[in-house]
N, C-alpha and C positions, 0 to 999 in steps of 0.2 A: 355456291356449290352446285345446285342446279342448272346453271349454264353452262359449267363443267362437263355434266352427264351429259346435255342435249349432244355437244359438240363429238364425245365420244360411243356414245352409245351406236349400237349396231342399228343401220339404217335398212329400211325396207326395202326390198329386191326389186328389180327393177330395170338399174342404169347401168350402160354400158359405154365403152369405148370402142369406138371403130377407129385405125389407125390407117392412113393409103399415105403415098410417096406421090410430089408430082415433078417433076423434070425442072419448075422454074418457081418463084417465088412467086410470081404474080399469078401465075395457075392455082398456085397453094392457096392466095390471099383471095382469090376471086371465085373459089371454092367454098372457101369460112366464109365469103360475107355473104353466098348464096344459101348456104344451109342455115344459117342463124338467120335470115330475112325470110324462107320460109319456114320458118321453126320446126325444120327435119335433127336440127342438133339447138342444144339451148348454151353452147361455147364451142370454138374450133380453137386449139391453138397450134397456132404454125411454127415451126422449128426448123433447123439448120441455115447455112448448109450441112449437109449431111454427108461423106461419101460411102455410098453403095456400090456393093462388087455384088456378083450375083451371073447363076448360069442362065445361058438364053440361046437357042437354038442352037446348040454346040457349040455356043463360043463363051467365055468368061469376059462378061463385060464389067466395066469399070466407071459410074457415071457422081454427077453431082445431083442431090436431089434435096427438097423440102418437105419437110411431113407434116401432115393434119391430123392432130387427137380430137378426134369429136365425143363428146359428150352428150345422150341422147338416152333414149327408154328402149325397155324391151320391146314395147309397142311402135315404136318410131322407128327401130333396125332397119326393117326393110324399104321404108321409103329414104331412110336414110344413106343405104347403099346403093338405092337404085339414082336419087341425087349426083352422089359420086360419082356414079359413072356414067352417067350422061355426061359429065364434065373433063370427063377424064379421056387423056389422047392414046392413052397405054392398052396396046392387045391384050393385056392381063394383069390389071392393076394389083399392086398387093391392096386385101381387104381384110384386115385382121379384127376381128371382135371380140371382146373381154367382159363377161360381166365383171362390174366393181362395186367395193363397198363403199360406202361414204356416208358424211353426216346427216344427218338425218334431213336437217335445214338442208344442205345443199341437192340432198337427192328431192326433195318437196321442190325447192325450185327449177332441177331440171325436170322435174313431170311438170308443175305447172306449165313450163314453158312450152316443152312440144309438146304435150297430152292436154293441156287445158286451151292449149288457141284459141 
């Protein structure tokens, strides 16, 4: 019953998700293995393809993209975004951030990761 609780009880504040688009897979994959190797996110996971419509200098473009959910701390945001975007080839990347709730175990391991280095 008590591992029960651990796994749903409400976890300490903290962790976020930072969510960015990038044009190819291997930007997206070479991103995640950039931020997890220097433990600016302590998981990246890469998804699509995606397709993204989207306005952009007055025109409606229509492209294929991959997206990275990093998983990182309040404290690690900003080196986490600024990460990003050194890497990133886009005039204005989307840089969406979320705090999230999660298990307590899993929020302890993403601060050990980027917070305890």
């Amino acid at each position: 019953m008590s591992s029960v609780r651990s796994v749903v009880a409400p976890s300490l504040p903290g962790i976020v998700e930072i969510r960015t688009t990038f044009p190819s897979r291997g930007a997206a994959e070479a991103c995640a293995a950039r931020l997890v190797h220097e433990r600016l996110a302590a998981c990246v996971q890469v998804d699509g393809p995606l397709h993204s419509t989207y306005a952009w200098n007055g025109a409606i473009e229509s492209v294929q993209e991959w997206r990275c959910t990093c998983k990182t701390t309040s404290a690690g945001e900003v080196a986490c975004l600024r990460g990003i975007a050194a890497l990133h080839d886009y005039e204005t990347p989307e840089l969406l951030v979320t705090p999230v709730s999660a298990s307590p175990a899993y929020a302890a391991w993403v601060r050990g990761y980027v917070d305890g280095g």
